[in-house]
C-alpha positions in Angstrom: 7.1 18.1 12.3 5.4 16.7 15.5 3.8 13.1 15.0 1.9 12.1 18.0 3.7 9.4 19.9 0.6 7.3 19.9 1.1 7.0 16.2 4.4 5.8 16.6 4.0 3.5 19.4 0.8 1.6 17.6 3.3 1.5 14.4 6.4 -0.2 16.2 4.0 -2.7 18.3 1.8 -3.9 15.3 5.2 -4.4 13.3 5.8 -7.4 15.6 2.3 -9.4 15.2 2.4 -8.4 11.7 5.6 -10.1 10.9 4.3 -13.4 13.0 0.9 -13.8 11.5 1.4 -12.9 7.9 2.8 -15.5 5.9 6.0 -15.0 3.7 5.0 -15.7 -0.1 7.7 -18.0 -1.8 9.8 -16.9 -5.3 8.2 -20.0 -6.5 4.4 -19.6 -6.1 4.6 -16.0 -8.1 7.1 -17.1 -10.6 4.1 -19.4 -12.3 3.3 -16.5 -14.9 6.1 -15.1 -17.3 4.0 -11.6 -17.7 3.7 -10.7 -14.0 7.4 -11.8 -12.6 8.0 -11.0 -8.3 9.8 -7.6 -8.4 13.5 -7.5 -7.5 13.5 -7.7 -3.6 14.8 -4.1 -1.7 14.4 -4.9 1.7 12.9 -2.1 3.9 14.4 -0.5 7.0 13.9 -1.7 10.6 10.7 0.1 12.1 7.0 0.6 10.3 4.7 -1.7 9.8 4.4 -4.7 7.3 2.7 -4.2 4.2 -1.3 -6.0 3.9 -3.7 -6.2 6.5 -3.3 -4.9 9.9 -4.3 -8.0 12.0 -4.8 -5.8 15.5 -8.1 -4.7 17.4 -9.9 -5.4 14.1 -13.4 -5.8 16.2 -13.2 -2.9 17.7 -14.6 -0.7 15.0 -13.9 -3.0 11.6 -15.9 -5.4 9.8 -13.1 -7.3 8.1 -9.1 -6.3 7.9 -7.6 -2.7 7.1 -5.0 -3.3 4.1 -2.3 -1.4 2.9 -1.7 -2.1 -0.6 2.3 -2.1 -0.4 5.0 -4.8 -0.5 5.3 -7.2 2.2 8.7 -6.3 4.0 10.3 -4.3 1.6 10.7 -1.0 -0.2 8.2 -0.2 -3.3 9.9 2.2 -5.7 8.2 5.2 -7.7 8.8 7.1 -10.3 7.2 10.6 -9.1 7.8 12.6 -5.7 4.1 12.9 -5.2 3.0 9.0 -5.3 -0.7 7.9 -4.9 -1.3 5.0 -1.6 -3.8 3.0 -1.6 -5.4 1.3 1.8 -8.2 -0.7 1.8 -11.3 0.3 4.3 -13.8 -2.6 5.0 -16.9 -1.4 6.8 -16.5 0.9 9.6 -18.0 2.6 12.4 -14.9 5.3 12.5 -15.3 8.3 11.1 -11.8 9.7 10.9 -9.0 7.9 9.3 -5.3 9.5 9.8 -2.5 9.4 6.9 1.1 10.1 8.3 4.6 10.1 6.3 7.7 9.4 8.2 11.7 9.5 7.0 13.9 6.2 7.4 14.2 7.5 10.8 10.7 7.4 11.7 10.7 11.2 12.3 7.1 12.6 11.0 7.1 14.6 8.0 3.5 15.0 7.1 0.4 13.9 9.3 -3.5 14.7 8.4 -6.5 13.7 9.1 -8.8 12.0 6.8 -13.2 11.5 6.5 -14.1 8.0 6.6 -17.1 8.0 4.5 -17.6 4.4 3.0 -15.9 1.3 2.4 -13.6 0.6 -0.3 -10.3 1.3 -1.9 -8.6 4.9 -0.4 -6.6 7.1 -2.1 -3.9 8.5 0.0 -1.7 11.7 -1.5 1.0 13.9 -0.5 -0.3 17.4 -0.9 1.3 19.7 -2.8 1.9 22.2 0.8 3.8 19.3 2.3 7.2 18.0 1.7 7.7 15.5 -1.3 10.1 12.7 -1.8 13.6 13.1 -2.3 15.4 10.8 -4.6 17.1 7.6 -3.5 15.7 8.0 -0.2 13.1 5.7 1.9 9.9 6.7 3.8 7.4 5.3 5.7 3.8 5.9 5.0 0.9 4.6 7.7 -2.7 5.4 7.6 -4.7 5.1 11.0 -8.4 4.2 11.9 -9.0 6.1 14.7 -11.3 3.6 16.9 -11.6 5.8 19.6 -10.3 9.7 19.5 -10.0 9.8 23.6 -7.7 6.9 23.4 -5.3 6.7 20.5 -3.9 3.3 21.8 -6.7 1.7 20.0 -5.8 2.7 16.7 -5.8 0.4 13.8 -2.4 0.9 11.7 -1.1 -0.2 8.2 1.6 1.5 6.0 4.8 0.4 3.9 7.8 1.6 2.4 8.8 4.2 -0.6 11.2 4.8 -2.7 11.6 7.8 -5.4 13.8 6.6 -7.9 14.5 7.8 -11.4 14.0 5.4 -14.6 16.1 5.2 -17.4 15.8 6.3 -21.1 15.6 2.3 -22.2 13.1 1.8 -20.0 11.1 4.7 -20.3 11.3 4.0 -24.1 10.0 0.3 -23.0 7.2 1.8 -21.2 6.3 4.4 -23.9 6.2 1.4 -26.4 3.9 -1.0 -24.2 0.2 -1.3 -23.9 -1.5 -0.5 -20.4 -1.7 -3.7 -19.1 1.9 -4.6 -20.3 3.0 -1.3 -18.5 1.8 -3.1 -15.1 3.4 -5.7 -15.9 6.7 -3.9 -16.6 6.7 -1.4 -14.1 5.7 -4.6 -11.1 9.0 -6.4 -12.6 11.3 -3.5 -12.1 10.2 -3.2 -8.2 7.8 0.0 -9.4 4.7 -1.2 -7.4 3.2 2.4 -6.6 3.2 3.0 -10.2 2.0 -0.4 -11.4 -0.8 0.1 -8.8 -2.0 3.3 -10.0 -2.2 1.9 -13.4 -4.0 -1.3 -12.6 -6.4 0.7 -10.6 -6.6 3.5 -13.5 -6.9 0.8 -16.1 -9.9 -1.7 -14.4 -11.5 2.4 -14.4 -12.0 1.6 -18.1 -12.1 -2.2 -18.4 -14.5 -4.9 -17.0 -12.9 -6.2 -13.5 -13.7 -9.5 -14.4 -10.5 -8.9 -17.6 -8.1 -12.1 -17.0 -5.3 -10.3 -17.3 -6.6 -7.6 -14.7 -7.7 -10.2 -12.1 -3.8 -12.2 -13.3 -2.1 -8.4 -11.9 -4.4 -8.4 -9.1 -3.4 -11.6 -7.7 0.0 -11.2 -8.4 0.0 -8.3 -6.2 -2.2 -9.5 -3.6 0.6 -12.2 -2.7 3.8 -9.7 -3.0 1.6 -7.9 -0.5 1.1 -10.7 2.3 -2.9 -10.4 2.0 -5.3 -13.3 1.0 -8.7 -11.3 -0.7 -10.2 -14.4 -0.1 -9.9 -14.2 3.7 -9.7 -10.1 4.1 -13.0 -9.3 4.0 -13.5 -6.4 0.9 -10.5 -7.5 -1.0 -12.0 -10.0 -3.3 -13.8 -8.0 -5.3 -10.8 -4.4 -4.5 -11.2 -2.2 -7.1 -14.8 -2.4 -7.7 -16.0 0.3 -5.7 -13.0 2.4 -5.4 -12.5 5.9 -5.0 -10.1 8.8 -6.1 
């Protein structure tokens, strides 16, 4: 499939003043809490993006920092071929957002384009008429706010890395025998983050945001992905307004 080159091109240069500007989070300031343990490092490919908040043109047509919810420099795993990405859109004056899926190769595989209709958490999916994941292999994901549609140089870019990988019977038989929350937990600890994600984001659906245990996962995740909610305007209060 044909990805346009201005894609690629603000994907490879934001890569470089992502990796200077966003801190790298230390074993030791996540390893505080015994429930929701840093996920066994797989480091990504060369190429894409880091994962967080694109730091790039924010002004141009942001009101705070476009975040990916994915690791920081390396691969999140999932259990299904069709995973659900999450980016999250401060307030915009865009009105078309674009989500692309690349192999290990950067080669496009899937590329549409996407309403921008209010702020908030995004859901990004892989249709069912477009290629899923095969197993054991990595992809890259990136979603674009288009700033200006006659000049694609000024797009605003976040993504990360993906893995389809099977589980095994003990574990499924662990996750089967867990409550929700411990099933974050679990699945985070085993490097699952798309599918820990999903389930935090399903589960504050149905329970108060303001749950310690919920706001514990939250900030757990926040630091595996490089981004300060604090600082990234939206992301203190991500999840309250999200969207399917």
């Amino acid at each position: 499939m044909h990805i346009k080159t201005s894609t690629l091109r603000q994907i490879f240069s934001v890569i470089i003043l992502s990796v200077l500007i966003v801190s790298n989070i230390s074993n030791q300031a996540l390893a505080g809490n015994s429930d929701f343990e840093p996920p066994p490092k797989k480091d990504a490919p060369k190429g894409g993006t880091a994962g967080g908040g694109s730091r790039t043109n924010q002004k141009k047509c942001l009101e705070g920092s476009l975040a990916a919810l994915s690791p920081k420099n390396q691969i999140g795993l999932t259990q299904v071929q069709r995973p659900k990405f999450w980016v999250n859109l401060p307030n915009s004056q865009a009105k078309i957002g674009e989500f692309s899926l690349f192999d290990a190769q950067m080669r496009g595989i899937y590329q549409t384009n996407i309403p921008l209709q209010q702020p908030g958490l995004l859901n990004l999916e892989i249709p069912h008429n477009a290629p899923s994941l095969a197993k054991n292999t990595p992809y890259y994901w990136a979603f674009a706010v288009v700033c200006n549609q006659s000049d694609r140089t000024e797009d605003i870019v976040v993504g990360g890395w993906v893995e389809y990988r099977d589980i095994d019977l003990k574990f499924q038989q662990k996750l089967a025998q867990s409550n929700k929350i411990q099933q974050v937990s679990q699945n985070f600890q085993q490097g699952y983050w798309y599918d820990a994600l999903a389930s935090l984001i399903e589960l504050q659906k149905i329970q108060s945001a303001s749950n310690p245990e919920i706001a514990e996962a939250w900030s757990v995740m926040f630091k595996v992905a490089g981004i300060n909610p604090h600082t990234d305007t939206g992301l203190a209060t991500v999840g309250m307004n999200n969207r399917n």
